[in-house]
Chimera marker file (.cmm) of the C-alpha trace (Angstrom):
<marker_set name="trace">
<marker id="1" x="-24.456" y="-74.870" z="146.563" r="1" g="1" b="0" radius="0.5"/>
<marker id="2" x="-21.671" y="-74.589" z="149.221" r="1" g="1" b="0" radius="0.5"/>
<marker id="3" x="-19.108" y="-76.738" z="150.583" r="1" g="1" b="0" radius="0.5"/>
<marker id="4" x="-17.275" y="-76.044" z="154.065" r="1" g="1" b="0" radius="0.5"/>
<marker id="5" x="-14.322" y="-77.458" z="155.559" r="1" g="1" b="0" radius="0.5"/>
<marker id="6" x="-13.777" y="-77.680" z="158.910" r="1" g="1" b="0" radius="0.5"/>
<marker id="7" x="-9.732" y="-78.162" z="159.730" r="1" g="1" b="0" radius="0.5"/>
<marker id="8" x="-8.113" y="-78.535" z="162.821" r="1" g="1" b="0" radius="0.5"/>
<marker id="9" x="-5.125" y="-80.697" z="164.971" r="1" g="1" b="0" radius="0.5"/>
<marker id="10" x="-6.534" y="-83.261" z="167.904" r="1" g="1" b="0" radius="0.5"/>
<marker id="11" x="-4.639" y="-84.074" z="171.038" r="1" g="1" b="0" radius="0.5"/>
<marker id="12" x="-2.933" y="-87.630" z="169.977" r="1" g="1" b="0" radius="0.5"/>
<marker id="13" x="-3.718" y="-88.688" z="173.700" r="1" g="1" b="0" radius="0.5"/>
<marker id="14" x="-7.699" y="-87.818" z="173.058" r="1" g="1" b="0" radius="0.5"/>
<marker id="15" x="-8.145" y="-89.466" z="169.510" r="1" g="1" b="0" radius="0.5"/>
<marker id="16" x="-10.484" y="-92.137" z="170.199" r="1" g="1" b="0" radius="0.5"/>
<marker id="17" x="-12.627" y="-89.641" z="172.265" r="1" g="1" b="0" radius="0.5"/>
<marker id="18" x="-12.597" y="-86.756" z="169.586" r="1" g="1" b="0" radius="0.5"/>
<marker id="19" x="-13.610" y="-89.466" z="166.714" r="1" g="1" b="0" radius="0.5"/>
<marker id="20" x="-16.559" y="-90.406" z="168.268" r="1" g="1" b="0" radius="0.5"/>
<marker id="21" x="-17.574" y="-86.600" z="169.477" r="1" g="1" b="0" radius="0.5"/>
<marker id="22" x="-17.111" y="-85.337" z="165.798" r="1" g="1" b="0" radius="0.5"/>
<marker id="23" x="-18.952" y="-88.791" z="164.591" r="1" g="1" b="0" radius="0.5"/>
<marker id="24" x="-21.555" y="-87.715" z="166.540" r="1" g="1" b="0" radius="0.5"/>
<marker id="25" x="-20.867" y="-83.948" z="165.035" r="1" g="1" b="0" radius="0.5"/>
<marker id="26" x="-21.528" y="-85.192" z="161.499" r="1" g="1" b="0" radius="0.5"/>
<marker id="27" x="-24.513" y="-86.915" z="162.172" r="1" g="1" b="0" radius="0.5"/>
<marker id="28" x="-25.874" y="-83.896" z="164.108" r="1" g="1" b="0" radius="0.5"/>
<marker id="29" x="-24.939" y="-81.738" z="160.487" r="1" g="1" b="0" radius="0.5"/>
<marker id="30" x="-26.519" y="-84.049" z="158.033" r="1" g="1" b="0" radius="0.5"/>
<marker id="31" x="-29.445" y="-82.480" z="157.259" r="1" g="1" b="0" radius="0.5"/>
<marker id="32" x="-28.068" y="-79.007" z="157.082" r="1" g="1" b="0" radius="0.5"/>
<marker id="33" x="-26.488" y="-80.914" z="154.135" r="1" g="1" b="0" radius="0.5"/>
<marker id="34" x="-26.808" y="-82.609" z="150.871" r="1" g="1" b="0" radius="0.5"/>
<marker id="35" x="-24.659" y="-85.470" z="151.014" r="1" g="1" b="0" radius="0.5"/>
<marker id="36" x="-23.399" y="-87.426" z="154.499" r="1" g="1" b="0" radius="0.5"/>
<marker id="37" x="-20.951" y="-84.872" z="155.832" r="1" g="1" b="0" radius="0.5"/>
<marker id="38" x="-17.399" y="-87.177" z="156.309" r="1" g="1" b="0" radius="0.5"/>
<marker id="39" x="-14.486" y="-86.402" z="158.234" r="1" g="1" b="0" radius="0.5"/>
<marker id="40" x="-10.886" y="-86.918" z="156.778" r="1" g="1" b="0" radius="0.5"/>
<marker id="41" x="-7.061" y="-86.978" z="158.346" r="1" g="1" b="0" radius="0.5"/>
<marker id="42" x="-4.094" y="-86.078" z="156.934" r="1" g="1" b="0" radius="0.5"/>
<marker id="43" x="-1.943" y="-88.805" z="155.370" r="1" g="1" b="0" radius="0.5"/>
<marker id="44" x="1.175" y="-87.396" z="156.893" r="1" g="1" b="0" radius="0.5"/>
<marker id="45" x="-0.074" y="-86.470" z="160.343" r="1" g="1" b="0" radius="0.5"/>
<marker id="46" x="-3.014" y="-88.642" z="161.927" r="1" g="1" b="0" radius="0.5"/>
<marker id="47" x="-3.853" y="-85.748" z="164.421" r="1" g="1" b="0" radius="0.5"/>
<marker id="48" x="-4.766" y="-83.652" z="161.346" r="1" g="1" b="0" radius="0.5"/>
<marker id="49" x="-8.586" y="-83.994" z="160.578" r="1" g="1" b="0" radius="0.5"/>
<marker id="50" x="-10.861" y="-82.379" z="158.248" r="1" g="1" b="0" radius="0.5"/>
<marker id="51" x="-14.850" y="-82.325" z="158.225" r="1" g="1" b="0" radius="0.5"/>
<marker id="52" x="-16.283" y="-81.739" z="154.700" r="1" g="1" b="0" radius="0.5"/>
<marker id="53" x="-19.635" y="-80.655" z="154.586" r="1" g="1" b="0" radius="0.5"/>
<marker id="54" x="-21.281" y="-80.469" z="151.075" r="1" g="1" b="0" radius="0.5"/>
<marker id="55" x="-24.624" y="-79.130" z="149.571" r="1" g="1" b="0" radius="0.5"/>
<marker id="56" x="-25.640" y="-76.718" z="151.901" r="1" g="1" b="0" radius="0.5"/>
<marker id="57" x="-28.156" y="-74.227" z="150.794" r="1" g="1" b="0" radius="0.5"/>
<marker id="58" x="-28.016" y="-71.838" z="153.452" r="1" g="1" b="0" radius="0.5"/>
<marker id="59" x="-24.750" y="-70.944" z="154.880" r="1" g="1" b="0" radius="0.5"/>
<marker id="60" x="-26.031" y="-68.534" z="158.083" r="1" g="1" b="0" radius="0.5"/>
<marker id="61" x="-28.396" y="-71.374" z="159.024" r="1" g="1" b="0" radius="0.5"/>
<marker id="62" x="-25.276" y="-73.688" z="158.776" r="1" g="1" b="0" radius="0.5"/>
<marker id="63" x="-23.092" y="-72.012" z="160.359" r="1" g="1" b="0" radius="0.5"/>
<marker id="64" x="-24.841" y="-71.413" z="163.273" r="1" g="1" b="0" radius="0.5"/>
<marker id="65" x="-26.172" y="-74.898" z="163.519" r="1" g="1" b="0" radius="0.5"/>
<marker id="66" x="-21.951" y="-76.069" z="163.089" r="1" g="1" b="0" radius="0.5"/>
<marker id="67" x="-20.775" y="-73.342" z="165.753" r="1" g="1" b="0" radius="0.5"/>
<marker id="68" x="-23.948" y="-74.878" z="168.615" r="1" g="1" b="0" radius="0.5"/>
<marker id="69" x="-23.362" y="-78.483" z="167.478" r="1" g="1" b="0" radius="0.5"/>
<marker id="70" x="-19.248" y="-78.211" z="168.086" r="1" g="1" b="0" radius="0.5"/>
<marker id="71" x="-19.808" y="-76.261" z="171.292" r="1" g="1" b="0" radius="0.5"/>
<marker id="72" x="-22.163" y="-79.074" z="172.641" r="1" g="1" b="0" radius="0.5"/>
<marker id="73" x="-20.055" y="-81.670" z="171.250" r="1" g="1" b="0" radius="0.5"/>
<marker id="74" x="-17.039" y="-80.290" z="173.407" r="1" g="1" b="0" radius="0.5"/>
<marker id="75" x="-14.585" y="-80.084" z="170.552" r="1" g="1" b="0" radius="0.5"/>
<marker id="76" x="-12.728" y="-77.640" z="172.585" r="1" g="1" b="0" radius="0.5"/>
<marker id="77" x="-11.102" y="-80.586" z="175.105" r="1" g="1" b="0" radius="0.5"/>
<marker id="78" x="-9.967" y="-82.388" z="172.132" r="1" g="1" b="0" radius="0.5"/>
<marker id="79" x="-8.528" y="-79.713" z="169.835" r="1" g="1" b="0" radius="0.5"/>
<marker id="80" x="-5.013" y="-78.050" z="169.753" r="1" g="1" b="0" radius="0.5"/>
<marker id="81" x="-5.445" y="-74.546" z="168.524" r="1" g="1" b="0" radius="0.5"/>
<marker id="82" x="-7.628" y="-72.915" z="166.213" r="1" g="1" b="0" radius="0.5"/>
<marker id="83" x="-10.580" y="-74.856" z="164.357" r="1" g="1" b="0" radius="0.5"/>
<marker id="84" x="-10.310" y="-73.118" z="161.291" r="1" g="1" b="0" radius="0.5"/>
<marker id="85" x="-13.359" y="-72.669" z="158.616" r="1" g="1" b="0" radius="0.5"/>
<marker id="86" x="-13.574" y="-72.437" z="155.162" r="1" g="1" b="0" radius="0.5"/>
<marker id="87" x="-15.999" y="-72.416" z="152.650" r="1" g="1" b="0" radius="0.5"/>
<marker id="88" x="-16.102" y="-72.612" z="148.969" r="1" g="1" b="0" radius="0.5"/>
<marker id="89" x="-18.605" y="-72.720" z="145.831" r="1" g="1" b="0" radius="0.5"/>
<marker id="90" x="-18.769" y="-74.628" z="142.743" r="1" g="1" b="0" radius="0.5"/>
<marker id="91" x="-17.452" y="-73.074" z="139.783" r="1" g="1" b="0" radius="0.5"/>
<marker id="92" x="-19.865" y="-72.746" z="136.742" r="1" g="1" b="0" radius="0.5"/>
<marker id="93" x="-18.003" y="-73.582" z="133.598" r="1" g="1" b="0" radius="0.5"/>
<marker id="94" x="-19.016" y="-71.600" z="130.461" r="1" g="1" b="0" radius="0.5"/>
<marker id="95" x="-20.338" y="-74.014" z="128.005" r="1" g="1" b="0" radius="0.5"/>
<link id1="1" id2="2" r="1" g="1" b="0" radius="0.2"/>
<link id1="2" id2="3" r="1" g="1" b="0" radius="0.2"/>
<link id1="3" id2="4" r="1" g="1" b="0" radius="0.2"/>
<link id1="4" id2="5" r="1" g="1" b="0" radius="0.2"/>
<link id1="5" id2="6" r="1" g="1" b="0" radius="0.2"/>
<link id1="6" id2="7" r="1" g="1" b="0" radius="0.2"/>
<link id1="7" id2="8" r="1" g="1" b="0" radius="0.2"/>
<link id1="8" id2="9" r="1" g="1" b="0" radius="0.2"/>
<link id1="9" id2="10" r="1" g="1" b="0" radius="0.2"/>
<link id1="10" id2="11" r="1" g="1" b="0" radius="0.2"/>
<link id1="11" id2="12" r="1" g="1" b="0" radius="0.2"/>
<link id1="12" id2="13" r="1" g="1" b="0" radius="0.2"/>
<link id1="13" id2="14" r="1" g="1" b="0" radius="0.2"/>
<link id1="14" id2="15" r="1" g="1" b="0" radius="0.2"/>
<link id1="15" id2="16" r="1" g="1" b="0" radius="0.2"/>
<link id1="16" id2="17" r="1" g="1" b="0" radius="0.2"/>
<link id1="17" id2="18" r="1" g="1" b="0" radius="0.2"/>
<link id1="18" id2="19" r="1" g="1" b="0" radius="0.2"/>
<link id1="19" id2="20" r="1" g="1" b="0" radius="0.2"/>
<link id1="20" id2="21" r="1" g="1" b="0" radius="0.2"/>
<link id1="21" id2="22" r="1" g="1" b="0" radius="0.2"/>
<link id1="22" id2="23" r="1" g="1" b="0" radius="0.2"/>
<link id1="23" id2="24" r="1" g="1" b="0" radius="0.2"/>
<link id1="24" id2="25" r="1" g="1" b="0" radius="0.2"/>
<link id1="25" id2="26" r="1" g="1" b="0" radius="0.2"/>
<link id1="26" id2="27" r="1" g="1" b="0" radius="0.2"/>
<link id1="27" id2="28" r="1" g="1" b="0" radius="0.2"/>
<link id1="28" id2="29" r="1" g="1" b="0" radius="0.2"/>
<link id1="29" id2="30" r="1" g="1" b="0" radius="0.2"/>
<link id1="30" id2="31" r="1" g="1" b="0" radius="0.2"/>
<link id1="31" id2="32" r="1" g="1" b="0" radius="0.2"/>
<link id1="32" id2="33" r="1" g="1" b="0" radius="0.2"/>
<link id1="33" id2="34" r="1" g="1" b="0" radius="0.2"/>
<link id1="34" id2="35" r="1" g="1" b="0" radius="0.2"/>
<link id1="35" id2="36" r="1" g="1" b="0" radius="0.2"/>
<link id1="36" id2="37" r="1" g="1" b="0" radius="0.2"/>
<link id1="37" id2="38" r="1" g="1" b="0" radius="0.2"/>
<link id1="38" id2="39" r="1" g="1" b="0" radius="0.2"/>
<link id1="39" id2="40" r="1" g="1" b="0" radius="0.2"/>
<link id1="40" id2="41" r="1" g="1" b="0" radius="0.2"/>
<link id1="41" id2="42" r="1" g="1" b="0" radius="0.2"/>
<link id1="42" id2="43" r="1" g="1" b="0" radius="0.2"/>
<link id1="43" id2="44" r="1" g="1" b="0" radius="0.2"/>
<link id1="44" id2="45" r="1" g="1" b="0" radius="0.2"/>
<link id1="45" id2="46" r="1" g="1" b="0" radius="0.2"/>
<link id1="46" id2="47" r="1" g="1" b="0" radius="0.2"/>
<link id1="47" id2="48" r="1" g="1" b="0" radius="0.2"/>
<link id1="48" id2="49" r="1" g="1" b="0" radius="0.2"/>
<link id1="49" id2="50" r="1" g="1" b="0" radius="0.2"/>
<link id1="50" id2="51" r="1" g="1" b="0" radius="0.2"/>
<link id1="51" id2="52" r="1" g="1" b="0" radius="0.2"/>
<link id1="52" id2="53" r="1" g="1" b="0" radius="0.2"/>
<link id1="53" id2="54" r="1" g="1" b="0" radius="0.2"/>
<link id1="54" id2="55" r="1" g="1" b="0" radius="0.2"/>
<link id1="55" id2="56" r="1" g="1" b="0" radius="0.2"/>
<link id1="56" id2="57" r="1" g="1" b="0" radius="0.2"/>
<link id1="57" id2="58" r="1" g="1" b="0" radius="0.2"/>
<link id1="58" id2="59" r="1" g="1" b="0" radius="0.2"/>
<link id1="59" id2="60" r="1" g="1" b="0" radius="0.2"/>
<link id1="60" id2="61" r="1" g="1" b="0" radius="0.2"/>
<link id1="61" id2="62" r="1" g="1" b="0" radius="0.2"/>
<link id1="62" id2="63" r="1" g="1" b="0" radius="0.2"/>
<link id1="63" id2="64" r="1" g="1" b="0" radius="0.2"/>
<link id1="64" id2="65" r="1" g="1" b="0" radius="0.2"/>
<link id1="65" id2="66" r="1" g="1" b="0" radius="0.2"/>
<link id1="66" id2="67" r="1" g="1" b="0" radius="0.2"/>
<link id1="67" id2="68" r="1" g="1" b="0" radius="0.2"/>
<link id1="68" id2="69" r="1" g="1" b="0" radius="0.2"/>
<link id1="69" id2="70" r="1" g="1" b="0" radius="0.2"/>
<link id1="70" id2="71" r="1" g="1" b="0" radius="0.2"/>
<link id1="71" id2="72" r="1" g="1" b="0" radius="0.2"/>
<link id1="72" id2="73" r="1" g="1" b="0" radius="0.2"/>
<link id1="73" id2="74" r="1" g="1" b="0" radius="0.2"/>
<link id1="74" id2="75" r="1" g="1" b="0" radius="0.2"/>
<link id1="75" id2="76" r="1" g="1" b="0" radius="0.2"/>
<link id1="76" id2="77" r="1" g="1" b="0" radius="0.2"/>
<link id1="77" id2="78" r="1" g="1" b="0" radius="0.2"/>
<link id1="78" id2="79" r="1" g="1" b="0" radius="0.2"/>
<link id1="79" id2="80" r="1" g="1" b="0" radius="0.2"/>
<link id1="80" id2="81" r="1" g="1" b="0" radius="0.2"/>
<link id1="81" id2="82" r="1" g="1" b="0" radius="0.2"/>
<link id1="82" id2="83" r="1" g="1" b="0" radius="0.2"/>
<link id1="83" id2="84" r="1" g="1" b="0" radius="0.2"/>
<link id1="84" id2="85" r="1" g="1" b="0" radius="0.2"/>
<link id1="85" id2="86" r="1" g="1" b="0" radius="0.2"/>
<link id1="86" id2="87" r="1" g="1" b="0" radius="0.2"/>
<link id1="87" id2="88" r="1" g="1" b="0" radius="0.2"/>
<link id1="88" id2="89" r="1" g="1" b="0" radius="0.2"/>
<link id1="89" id2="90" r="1" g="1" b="0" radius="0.2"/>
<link id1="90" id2="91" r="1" g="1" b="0" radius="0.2"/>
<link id1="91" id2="92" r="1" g="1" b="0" radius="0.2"/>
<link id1="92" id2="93" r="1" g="1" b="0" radius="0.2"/>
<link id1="93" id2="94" r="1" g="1" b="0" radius="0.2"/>
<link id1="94" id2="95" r="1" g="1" b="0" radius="0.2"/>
</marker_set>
């Protein structure tokens, strides 16, 4: 299974207004996933969020389904810059 990360600044003036647009993001996402997908800020820097999507099976299906769902969610009046993606896999252990 995957994880992604999703990683990006928000305009301080449009934080109320991106939190309920990537609420509404997350929801959308959840059953591309295999736990609730949650979104994170930095501790240093409020306008510093992070969505964390985990268990997901089929990255191309994802990632398509992310890239429509942010479009129609208008992410792009609320973020500053780039909305940067990356995605990661579990390491086996050797046992």
């Amino acid at each position: 299974m995957k994880s992604v990360y999703a990683y990006y600044r928000v305009d301080p003036a449009q934080m109320e207004l991106a939190a309920g647009r990537i609420d509404a993001l997350l929801n959308a996402m959840a059953p591309h996933c295999g736990t609730t997908p949650r979104r994170l800020n930095r501790c240093d820097d409020a306008a510093m969020w992070m969505e964390i999507y985990e268990g997901i099976a089929d990255l191309p299906t994802f990632s398509a389904a992310l890239r429509a769902a942010a479009q129609n969610a208008g992410c792009a009046a609320f973020i500053q810059g780039e909305r940067h993606l990356e995605c990661f896999v579990t390491h086996k252990t050797m046992q």
